[in-house]
C-alpha atoms as a printed R data frame, in Angstrom:
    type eleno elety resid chain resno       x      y       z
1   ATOM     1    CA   UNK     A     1   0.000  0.000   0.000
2   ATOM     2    CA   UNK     A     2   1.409  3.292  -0.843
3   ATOM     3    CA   UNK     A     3   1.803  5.800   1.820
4   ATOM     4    CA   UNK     A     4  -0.201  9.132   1.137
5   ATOM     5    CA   UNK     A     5   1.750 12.258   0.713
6   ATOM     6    CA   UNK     A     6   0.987 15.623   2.307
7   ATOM     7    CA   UNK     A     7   2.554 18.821   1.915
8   ATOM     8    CA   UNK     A     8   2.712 20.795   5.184
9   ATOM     9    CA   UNK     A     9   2.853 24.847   4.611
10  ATOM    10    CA   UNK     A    10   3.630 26.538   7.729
11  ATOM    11    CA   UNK     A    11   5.820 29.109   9.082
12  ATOM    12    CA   UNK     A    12   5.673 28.577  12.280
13  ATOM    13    CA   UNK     A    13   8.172 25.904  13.020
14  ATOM    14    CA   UNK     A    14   6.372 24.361  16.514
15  ATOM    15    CA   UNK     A    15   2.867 24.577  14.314
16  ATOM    16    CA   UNK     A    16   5.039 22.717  11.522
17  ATOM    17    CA   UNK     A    17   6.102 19.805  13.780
18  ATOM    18    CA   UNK     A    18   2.693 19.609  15.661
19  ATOM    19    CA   UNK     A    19   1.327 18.539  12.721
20  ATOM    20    CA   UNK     A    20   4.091 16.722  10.935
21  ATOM    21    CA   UNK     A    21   4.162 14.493  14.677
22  ATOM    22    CA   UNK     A    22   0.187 14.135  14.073
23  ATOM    23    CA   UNK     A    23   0.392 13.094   9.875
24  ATOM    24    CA   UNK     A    24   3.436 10.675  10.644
25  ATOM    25    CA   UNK     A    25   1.589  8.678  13.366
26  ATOM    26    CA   UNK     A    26  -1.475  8.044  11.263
27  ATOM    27    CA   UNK     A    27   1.051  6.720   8.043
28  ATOM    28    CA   UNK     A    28   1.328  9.969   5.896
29  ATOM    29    CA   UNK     A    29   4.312 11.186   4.520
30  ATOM    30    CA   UNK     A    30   4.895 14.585   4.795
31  ATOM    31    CA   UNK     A    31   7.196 17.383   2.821
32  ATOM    32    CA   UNK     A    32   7.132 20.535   4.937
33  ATOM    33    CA   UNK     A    33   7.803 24.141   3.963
34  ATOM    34    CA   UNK     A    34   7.990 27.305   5.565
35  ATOM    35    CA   UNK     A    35   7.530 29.949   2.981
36  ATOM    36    CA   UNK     A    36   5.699 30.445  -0.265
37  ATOM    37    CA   UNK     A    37   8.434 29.818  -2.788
38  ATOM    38    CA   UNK     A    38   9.266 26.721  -1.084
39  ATOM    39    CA   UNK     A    39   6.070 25.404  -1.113
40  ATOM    40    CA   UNK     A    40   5.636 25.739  -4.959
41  ATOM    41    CA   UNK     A    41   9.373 24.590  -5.404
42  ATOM    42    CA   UNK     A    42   8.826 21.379  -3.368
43  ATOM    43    CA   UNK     A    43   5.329 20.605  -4.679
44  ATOM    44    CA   UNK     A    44   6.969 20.749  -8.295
45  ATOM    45    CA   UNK     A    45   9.249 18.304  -7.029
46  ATOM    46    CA   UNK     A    46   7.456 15.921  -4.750
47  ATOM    47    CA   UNK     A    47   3.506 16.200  -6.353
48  ATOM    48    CA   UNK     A    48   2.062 15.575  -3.106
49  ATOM    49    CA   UNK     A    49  -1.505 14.374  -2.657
50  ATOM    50    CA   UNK     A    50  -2.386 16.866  -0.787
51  ATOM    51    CA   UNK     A    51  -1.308 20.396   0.551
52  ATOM    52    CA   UNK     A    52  -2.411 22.440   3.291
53  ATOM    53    CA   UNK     A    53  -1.262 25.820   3.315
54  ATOM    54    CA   UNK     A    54  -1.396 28.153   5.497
55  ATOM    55    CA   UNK     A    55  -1.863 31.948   4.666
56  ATOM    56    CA   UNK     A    56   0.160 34.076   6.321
57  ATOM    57    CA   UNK     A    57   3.972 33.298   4.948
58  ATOM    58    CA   UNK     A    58   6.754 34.698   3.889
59  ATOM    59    CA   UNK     A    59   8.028 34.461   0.385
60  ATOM    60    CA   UNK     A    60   5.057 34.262  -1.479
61  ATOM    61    CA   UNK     A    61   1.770 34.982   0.789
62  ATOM    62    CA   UNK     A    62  -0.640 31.555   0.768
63  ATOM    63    CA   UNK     A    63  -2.792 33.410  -1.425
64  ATOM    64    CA   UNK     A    64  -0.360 33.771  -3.945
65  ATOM    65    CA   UNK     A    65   0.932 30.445  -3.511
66  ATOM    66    CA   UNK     A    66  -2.462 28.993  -3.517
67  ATOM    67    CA   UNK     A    67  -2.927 30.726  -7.367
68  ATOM    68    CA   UNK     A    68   0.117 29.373  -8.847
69  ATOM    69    CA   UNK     A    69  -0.373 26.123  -7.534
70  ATOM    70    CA   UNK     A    70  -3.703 26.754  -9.135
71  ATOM    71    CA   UNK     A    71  -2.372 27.531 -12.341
72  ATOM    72    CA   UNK     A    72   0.329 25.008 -12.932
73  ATOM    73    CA   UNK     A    73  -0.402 21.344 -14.561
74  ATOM    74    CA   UNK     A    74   1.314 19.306 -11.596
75  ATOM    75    CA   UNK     A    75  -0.640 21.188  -8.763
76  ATOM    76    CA   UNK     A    76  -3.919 22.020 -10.451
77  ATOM    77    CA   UNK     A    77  -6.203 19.331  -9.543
78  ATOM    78    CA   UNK     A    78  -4.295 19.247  -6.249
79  ATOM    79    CA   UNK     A    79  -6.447 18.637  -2.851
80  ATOM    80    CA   UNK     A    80  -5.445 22.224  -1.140
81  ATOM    81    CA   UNK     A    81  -6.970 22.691   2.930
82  ATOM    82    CA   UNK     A    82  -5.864 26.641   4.079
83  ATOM    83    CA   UNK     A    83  -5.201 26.626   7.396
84  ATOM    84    CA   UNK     A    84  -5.532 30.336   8.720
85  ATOM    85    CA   UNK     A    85  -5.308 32.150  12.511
86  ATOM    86    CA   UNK     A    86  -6.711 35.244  10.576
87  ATOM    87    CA   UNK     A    87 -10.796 34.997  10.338
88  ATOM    88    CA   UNK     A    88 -10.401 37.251   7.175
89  ATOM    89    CA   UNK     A    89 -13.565 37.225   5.226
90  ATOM    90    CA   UNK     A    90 -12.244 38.846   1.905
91  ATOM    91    CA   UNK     A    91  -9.299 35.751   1.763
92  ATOM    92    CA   UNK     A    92 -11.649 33.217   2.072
93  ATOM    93    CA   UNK     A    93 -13.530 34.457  -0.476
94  ATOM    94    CA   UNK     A    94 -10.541 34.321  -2.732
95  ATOM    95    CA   UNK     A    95  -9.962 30.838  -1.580
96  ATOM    96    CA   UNK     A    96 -13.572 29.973  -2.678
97  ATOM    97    CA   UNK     A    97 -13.525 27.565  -5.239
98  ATOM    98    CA   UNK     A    98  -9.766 26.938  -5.252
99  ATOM    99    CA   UNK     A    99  -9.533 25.099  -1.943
100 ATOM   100    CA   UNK     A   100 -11.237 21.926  -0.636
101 ATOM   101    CA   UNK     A   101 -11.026 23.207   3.186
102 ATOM   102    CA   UNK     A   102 -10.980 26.691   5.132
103 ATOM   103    CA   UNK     A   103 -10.125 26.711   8.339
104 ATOM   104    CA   UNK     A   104  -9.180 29.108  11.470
105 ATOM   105    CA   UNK     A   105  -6.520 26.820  13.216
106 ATOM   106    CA   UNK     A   106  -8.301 27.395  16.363
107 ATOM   107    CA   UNK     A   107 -11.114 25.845  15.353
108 ATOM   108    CA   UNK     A   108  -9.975 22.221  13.760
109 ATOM   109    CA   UNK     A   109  -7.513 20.074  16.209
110 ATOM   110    CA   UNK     A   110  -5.183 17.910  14.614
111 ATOM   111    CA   UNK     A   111  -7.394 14.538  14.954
112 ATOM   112    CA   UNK     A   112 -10.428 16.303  13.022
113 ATOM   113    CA   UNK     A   113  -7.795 17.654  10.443
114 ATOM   114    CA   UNK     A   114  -6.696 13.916   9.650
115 ATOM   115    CA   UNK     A   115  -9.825 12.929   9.830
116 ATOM   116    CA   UNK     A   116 -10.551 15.415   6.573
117 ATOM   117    CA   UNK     A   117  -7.384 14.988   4.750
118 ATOM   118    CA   UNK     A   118  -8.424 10.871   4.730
119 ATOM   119    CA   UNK     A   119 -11.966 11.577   4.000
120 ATOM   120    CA   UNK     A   120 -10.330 14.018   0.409
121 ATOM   121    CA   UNK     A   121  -8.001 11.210  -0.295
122 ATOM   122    CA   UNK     A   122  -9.954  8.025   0.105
């Protein structure tokens, strides 16, 4: 059986291994970044099954990250959950229709964020 894939987009480094430590124990794989550009650079080289992506980042905002992932051929059918701790109404409605999940990180735990990323993936 393969092993699922996630790409982890978070700048915050004890965020980053909260929920690398949460993917690993329940058998994902994960590729981290902590910028924009990184995230892009990595998905092009990894095609992960799914990325979630968190807004705020350096390099490349999510937003912008979120619309070239969009636009390229390798990331554009892409599973994409945004993971925010800004309840901005105007960037989720850019997100709309691009993501699969919105979310205020205060508001999904870890367990109930597996629990989505296995329900998108099958």
């Amino acid at each position: 059986m393969w092993q699922k894939t996630i790409l982890l987009v978070e700048d915050n480094e004890e965020l980053r291994r909260l929920y690398k430590e949460t993917f690993h124990r329940n058998n994902f794989a994960v590729f981290e970044a902590g910028d924009g550009q990184t995230a892009i650079d990595t998905a092009l080289i990894h095609r992960p099954d799914l990325i979630l992506l968190d807004l705020m980042l350096p390099k490349q905002g999510g937003l912008g990250a979120l619309k070239v992932f969009r636009s390229l051929p390798e990331s554009k059918h892409t599973p994409i959950i945004i993971l925010t701790a800004l309840p901005n109404p105007e960037y989720k409605d850019q997100a709309e229709g691009l993501v699969q999940g919105y979310y205020l990180k205060t508001e999904i735990t870890p367990k109930e964020l597996v629990a989505k990323v296995r329900e998108l993936l099958g």
